[in-house]
N, CA, C and O of each residue as an XYZ file, in Angstrom:
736
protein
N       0.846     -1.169      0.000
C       0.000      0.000      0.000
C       0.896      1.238      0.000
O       1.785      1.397      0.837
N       0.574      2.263     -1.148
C       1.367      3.440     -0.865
C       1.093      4.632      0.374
O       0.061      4.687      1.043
N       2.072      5.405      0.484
C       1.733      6.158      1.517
C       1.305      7.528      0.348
O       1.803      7.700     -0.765
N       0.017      8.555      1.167
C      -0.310      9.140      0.580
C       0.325     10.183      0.043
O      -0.193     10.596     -0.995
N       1.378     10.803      0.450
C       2.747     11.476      0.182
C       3.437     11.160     -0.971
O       3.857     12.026     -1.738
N       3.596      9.838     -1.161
C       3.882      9.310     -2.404
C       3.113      8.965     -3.405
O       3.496      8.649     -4.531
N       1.338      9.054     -2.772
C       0.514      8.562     -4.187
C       0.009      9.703     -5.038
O      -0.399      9.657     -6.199
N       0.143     10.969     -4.044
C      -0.237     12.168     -5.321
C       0.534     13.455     -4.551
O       0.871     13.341     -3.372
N       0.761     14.574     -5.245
C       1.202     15.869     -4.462
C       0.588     16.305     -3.272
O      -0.633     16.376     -3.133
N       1.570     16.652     -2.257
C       0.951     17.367     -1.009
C       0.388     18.475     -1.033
O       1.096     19.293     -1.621
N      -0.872     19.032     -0.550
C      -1.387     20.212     -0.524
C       0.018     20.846      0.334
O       0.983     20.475      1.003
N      -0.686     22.153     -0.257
C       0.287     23.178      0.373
C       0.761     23.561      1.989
O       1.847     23.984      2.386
N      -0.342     23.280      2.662
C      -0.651     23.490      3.974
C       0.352     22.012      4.450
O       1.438     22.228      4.989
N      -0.063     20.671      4.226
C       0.939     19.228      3.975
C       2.236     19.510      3.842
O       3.019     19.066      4.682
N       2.644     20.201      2.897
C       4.183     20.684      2.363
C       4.472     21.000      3.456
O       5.237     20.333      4.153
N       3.800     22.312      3.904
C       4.607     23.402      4.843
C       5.040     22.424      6.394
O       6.058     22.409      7.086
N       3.754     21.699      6.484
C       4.373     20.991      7.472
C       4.834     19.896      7.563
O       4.910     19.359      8.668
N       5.118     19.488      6.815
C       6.281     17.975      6.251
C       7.788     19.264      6.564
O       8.526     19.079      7.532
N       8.014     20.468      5.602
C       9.216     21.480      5.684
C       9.304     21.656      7.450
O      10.401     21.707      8.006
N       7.950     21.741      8.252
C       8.432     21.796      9.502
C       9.190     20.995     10.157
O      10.164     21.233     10.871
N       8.556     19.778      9.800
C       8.597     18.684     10.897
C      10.389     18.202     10.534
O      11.364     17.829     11.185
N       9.964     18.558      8.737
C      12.226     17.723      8.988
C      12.536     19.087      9.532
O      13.035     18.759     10.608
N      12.568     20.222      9.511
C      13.136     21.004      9.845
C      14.011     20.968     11.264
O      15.194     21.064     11.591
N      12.653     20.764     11.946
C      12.609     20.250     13.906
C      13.641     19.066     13.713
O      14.799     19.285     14.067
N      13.314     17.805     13.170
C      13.722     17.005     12.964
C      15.501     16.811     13.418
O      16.159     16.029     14.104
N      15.782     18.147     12.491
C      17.116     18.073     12.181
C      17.975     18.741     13.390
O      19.188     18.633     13.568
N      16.931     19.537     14.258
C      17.939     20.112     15.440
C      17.530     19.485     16.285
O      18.227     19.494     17.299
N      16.291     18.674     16.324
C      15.991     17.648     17.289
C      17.274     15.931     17.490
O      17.846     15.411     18.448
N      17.201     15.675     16.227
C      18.011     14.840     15.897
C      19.525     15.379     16.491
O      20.123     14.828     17.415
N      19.865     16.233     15.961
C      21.414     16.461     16.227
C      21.526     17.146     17.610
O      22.634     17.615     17.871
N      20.648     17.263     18.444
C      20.816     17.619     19.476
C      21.159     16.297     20.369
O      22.234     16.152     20.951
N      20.070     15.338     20.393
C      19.749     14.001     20.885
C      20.368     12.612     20.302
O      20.496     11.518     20.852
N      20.752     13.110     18.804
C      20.754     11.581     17.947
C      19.894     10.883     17.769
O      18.748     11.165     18.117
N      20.261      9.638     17.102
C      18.850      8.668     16.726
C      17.650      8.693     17.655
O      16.529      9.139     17.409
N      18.105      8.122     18.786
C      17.184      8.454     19.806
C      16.167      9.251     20.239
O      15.183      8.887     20.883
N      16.409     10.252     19.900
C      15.582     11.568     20.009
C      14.263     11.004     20.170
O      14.149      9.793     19.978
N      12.827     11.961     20.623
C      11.811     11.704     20.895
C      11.124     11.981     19.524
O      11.692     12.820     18.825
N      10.109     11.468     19.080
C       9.643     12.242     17.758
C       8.254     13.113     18.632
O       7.683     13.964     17.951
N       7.837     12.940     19.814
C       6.869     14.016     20.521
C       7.686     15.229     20.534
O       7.042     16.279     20.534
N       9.122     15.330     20.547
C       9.862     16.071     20.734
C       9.784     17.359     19.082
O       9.612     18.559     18.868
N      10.041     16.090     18.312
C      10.077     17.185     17.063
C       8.861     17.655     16.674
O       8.698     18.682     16.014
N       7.752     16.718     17.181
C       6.038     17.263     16.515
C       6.146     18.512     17.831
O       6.322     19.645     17.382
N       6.098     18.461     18.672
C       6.544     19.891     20.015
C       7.432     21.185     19.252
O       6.876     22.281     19.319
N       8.599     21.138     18.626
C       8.876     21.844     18.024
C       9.032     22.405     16.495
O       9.716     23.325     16.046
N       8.128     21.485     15.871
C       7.422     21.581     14.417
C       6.112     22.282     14.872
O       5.499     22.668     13.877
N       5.611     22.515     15.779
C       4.209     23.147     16.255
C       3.455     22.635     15.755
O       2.546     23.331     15.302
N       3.393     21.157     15.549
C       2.224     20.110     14.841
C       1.670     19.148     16.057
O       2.079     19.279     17.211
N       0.899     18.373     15.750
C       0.713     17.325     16.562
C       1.049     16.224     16.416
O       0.968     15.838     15.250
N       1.465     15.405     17.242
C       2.168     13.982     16.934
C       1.371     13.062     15.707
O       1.957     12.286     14.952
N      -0.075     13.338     15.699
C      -0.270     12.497     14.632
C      -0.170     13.164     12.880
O      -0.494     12.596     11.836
N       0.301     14.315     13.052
C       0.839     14.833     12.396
C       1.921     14.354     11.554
O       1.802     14.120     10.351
N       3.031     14.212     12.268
C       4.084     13.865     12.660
C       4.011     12.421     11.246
O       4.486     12.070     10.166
N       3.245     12.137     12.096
C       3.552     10.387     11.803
C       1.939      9.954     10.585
O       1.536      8.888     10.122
N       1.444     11.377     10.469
C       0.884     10.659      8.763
C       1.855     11.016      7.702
O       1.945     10.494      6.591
N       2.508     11.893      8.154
C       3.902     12.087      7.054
C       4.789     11.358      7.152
O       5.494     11.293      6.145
N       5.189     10.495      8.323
C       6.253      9.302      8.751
C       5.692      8.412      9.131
O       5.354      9.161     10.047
N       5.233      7.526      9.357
C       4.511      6.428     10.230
C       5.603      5.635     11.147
O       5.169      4.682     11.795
N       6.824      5.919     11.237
C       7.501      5.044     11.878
C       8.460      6.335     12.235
O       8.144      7.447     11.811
N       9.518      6.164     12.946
C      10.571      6.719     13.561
C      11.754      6.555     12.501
O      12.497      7.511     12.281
N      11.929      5.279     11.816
C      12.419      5.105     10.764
C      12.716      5.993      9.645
O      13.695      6.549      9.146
N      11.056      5.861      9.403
C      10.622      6.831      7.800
C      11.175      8.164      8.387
O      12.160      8.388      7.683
N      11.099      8.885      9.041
C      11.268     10.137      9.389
C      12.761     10.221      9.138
O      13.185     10.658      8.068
N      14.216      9.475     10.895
C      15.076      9.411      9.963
C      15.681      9.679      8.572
O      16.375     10.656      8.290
N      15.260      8.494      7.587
C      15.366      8.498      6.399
C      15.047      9.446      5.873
O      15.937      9.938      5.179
N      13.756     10.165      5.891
C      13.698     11.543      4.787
C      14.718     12.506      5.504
O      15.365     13.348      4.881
N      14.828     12.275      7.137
C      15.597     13.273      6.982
C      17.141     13.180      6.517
O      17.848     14.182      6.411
N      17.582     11.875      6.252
C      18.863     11.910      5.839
C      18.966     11.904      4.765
O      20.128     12.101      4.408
N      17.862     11.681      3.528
C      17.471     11.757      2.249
C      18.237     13.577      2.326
O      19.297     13.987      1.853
N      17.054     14.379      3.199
C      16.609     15.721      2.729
C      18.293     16.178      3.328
O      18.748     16.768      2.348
N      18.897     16.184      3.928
C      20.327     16.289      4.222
C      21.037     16.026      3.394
O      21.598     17.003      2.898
N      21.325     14.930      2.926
C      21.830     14.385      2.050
C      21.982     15.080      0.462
O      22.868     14.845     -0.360
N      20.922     15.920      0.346
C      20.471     16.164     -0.778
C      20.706     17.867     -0.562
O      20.198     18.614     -1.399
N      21.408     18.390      0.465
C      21.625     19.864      1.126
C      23.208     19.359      0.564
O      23.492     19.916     -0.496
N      23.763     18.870      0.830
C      25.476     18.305      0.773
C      25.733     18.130     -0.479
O      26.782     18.545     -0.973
N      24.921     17.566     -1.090
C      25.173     17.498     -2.678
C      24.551     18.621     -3.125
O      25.379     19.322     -3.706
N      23.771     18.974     -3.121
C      23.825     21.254     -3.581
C      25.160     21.618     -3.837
O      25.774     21.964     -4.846
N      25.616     21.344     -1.936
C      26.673     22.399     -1.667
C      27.660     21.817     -2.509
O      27.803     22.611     -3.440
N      28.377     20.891     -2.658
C      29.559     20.179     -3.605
C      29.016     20.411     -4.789
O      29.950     20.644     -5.557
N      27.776     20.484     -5.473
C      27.594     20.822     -7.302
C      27.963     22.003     -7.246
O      28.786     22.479     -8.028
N      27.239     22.830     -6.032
C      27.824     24.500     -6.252
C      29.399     24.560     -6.246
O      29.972     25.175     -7.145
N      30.141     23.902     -5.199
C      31.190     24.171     -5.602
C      32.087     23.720     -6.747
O      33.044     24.372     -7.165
N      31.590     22.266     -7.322
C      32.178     21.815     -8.333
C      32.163     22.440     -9.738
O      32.931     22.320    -10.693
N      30.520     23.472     -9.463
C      30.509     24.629    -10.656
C      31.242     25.432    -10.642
O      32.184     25.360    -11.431
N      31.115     26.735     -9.589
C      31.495     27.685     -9.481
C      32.506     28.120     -8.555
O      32.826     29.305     -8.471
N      33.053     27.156     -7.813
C      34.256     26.827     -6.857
C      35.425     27.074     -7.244
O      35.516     27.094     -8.472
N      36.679     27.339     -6.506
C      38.227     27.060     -6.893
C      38.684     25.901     -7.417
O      39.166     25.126     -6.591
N      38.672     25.430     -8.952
C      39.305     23.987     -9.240
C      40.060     23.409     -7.773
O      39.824     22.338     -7.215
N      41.088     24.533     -7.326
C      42.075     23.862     -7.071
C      41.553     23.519     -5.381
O      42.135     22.647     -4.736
N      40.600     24.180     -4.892
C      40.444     24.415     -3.477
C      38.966     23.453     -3.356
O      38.768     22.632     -2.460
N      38.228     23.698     -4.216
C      36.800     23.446     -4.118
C      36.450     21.863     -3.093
O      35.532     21.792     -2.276
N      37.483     20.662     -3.425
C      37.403     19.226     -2.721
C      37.767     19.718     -1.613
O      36.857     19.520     -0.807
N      38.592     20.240     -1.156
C      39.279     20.636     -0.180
C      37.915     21.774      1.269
O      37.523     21.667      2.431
N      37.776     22.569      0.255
C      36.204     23.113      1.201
C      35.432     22.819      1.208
O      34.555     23.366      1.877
N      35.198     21.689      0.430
C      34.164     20.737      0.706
C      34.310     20.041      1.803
O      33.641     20.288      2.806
N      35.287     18.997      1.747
C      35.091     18.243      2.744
C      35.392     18.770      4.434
O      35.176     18.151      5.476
N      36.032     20.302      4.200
C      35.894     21.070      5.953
C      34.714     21.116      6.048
O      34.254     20.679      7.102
N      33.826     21.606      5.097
C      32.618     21.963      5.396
C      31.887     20.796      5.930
O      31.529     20.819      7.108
N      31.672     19.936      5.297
C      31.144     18.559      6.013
C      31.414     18.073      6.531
O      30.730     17.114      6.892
N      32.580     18.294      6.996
C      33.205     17.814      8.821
C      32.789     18.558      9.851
O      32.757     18.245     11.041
N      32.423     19.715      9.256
C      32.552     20.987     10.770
C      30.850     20.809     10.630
O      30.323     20.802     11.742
N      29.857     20.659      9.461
C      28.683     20.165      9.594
C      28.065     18.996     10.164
O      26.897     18.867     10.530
N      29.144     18.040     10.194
C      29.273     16.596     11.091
C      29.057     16.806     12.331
O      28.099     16.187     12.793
N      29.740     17.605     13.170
C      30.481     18.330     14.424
C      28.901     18.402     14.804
O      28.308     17.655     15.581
N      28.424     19.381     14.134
C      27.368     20.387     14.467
C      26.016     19.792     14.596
O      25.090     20.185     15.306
N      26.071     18.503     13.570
C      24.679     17.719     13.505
C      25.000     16.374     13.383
O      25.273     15.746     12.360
N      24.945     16.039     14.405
C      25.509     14.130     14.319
C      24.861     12.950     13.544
O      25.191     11.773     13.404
N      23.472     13.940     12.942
C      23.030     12.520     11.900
C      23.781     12.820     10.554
O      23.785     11.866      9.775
N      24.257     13.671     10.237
C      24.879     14.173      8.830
C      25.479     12.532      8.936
O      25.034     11.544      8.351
N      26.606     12.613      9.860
C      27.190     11.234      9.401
C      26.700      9.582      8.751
O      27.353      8.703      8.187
N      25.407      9.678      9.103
C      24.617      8.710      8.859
C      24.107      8.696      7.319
O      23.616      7.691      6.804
N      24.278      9.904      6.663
C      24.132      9.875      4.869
C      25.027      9.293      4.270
O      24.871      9.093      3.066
N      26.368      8.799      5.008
C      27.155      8.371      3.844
C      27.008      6.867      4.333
O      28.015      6.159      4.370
N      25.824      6.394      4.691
C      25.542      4.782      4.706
C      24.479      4.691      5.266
O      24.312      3.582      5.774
N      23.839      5.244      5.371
C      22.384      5.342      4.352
C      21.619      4.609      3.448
O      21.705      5.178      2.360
N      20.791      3.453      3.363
C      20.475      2.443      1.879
C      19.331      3.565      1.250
O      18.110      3.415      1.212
N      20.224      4.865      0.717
C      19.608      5.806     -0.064
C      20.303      6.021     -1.150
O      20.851      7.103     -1.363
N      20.373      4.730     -2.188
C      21.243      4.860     -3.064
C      20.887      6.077     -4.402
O      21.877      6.717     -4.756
N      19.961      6.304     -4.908
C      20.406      7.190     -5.583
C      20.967      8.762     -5.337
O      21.651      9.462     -6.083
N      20.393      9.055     -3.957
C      20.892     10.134     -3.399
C      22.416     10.085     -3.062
O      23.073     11.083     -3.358
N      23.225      8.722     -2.305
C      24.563      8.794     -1.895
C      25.550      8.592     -3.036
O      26.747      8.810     -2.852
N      24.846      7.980     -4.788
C      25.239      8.411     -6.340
C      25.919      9.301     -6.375
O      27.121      9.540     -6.495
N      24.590     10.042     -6.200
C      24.817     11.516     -6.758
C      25.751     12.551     -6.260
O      26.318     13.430     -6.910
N      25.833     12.202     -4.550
C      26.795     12.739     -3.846
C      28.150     12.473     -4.227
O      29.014     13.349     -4.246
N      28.385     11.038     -4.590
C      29.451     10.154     -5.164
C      29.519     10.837     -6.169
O      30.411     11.663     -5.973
N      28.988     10.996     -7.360
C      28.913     11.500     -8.387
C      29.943     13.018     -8.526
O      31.009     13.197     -9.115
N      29.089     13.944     -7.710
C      29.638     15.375     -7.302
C      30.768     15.577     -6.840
O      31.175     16.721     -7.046
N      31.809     14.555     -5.995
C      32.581     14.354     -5.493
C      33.728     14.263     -6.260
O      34.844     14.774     -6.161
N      33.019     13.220     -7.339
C      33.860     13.076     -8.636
C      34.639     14.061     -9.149
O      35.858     14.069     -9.316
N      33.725     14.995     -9.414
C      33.462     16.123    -10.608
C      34.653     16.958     -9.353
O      35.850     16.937     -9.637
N      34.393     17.349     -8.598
C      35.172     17.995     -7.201
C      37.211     17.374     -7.489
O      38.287     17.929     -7.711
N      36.732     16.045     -7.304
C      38.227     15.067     -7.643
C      38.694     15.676     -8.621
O      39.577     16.525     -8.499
N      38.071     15.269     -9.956
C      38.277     15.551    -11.082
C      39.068     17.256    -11.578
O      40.039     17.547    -12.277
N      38.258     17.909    -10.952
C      38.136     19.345    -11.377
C      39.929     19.626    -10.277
O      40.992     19.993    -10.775
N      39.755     19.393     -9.209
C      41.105     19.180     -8.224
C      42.350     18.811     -9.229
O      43.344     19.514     -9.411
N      42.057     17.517     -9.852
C      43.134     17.141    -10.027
C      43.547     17.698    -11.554
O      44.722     17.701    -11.923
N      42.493     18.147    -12.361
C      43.271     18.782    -13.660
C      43.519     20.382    -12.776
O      44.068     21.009    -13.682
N      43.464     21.071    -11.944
C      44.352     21.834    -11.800
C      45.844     21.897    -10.812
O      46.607     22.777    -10.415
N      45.718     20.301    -10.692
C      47.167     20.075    -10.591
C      47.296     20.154     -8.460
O      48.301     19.970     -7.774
N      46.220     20.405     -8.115
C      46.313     20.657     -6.716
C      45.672     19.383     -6.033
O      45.055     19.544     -4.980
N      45.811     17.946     -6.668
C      45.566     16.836     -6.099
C      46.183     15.879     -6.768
O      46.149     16.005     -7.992
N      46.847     14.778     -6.254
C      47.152     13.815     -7.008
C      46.757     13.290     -7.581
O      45.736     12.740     -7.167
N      47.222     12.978     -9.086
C      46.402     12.024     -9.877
C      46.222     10.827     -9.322
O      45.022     10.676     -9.551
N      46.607      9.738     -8.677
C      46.300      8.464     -8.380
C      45.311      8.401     -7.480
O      44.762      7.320     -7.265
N      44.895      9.663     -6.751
C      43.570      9.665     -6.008
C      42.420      9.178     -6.415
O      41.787     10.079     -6.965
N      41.985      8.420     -6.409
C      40.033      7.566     -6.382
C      38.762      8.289     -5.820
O      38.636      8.399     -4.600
N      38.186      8.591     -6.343
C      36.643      8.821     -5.722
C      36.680      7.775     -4.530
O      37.155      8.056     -3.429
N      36.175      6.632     -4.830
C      36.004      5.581     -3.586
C      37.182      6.279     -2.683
O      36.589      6.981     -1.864
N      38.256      6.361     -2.530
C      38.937      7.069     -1.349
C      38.703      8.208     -0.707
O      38.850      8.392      0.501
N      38.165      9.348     -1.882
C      37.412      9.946     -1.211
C      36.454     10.394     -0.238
O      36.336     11.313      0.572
N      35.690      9.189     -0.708
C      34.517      8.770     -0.224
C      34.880      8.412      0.869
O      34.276      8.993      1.771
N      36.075      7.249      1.392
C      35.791      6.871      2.517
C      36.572      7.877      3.615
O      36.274      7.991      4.804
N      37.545      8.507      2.972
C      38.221      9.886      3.693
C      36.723     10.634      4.356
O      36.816     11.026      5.519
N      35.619     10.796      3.774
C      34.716     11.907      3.897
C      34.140     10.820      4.914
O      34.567     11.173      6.013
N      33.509      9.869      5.042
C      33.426      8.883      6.102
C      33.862      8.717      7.479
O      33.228      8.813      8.530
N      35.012      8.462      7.262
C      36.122      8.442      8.254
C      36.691      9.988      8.850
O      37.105     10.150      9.997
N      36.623     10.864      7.995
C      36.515     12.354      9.298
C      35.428     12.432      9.653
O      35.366     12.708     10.851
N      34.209     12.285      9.032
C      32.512     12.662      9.588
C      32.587     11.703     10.926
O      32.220     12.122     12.024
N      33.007     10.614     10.759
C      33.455      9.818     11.948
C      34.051     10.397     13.217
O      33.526     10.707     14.286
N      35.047     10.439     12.871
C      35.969     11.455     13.538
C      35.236     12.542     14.434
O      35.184     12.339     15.647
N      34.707     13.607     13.931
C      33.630     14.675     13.846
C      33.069     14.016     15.263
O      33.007     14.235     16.472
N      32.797     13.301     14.506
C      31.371     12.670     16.666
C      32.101     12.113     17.630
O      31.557     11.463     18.523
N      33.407     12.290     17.576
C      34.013     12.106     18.736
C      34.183     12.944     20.013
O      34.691     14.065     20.014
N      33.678     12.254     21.188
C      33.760     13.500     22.209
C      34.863     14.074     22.369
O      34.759     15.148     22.962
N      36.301     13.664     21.952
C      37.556     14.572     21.929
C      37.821     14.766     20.577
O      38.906     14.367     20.154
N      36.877     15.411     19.666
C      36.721     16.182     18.700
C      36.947     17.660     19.245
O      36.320     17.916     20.273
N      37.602     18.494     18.812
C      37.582     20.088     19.074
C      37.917     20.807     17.774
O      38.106     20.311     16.664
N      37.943     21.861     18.086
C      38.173     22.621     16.140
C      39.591     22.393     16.358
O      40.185     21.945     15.378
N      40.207     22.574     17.304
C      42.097     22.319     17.196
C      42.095     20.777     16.587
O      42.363     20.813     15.386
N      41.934     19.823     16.935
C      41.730     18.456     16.248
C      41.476     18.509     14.983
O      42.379     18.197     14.205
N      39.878     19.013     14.356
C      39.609     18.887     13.481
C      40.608     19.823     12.593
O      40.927     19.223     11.567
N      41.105     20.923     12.675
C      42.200     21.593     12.109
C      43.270     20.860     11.862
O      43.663     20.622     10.720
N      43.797     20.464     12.867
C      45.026     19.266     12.657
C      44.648     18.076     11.598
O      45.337     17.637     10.677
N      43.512     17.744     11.962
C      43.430     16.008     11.494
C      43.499     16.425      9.522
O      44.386     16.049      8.756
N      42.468     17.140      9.217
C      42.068     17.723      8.002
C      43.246     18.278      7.152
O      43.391     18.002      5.962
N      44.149     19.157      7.930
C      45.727     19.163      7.434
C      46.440     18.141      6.953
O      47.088     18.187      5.907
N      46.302     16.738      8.042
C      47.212     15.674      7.202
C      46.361     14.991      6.279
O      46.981     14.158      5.616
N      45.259     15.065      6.046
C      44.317     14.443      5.159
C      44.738     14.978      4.458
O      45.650     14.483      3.796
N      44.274     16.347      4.215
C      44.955     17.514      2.859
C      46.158     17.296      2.682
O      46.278     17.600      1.495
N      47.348     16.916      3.100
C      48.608     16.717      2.716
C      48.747     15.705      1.693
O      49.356     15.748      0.624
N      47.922     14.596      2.339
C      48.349     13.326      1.963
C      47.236     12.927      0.374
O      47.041     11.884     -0.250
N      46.569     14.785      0.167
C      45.764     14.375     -1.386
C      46.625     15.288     -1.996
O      46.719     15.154     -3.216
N      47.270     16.166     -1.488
C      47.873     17.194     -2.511
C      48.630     16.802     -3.092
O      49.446     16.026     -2.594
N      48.692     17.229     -4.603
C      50.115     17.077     -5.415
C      51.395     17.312     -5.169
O      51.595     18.366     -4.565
N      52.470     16.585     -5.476
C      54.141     16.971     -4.724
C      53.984     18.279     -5.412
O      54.863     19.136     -5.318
């Protein structure tokens, strides 16, 4: 059986509060983590719990769109920069940015494994183009891989939720990462 969200367009009034509820969602979530209450986010979506949950029916579904709708904020930000970015800098502020966004919201980390495959593609995808664009201006090594990328961006978002995470850490750690992509 489909859910009604998916069987035809949301009225407008529906929209606005589906936009609430991930909204809450997302400072609810990264305040608390998985765990979080979802009375908590329908409380600060200014909806009511059954609200809540004709747009999600599970604790799950919610999650998921919200790491969908995250997910899909991160890949913006990397197309924007892979467009209109520094060839040579653009991978490079990317991936601070989504570490220090890691820091800040602890489900971010949960998009890069995620069974939201065409969304974590596309991210893959963008990353590419980021690699790519890096390495024809000579400010990344050619033998660098996307898949390494990928799991570099993993493994600091990791990093990121550590309680002896600090910006001095994350400054340091991100330096030898960056060393160890730059071109001699």
């Amino acid at each position: 059986m489909s859910r009604p969200s998916q069987a035809r367009p949301l009225r407008a009034d529906a929209q606005r509060n589906r936009a609430k509820i991930l909204a809450a969602a997302e400072r609810v979530f990264a305040e608390g983590g998985p765990d979080a209450s979802t009375g908590e986010v329908a409380r600060r979506a200014g909806v009511a719990a059954g609200t809540v949950f004709r747009h999600f029916p599970t604790k799950a579904d919610l999650l998921q769109a919200l790491m969908k709708d995250l997910l899909e904020q991160v890949t913006a930000d990397a197309a924007e920069l892979a467009t209109t970015g520094d060839p040579a800098t653009g991978l490079f502020e990317f991936v601070d940015r989504l570490v220090r966004r890691t820091a800040a919201n602890r489900t971010v980390v949960g998009l890069l494994a995620v069974p939201l495959s065409g969304p974590i593609t596309s991210l893959a995808e963008v990353v590419g183009r980021l690699l790519t664009r890096a390495q024809e201006a000579g400010a990344v090594r050619p033998e660098v891989r996307r898949d390494e990328v990928m799991a570099l961006l993993e493994s600091t978002c990791q990093g990121a939720l550590s309680g002896n995470w600090t910006d001095d850490l994350r400054d340091r750690t991100l330096a030898v990462v960056f060393r160890g992509l730059r071109a001699e």
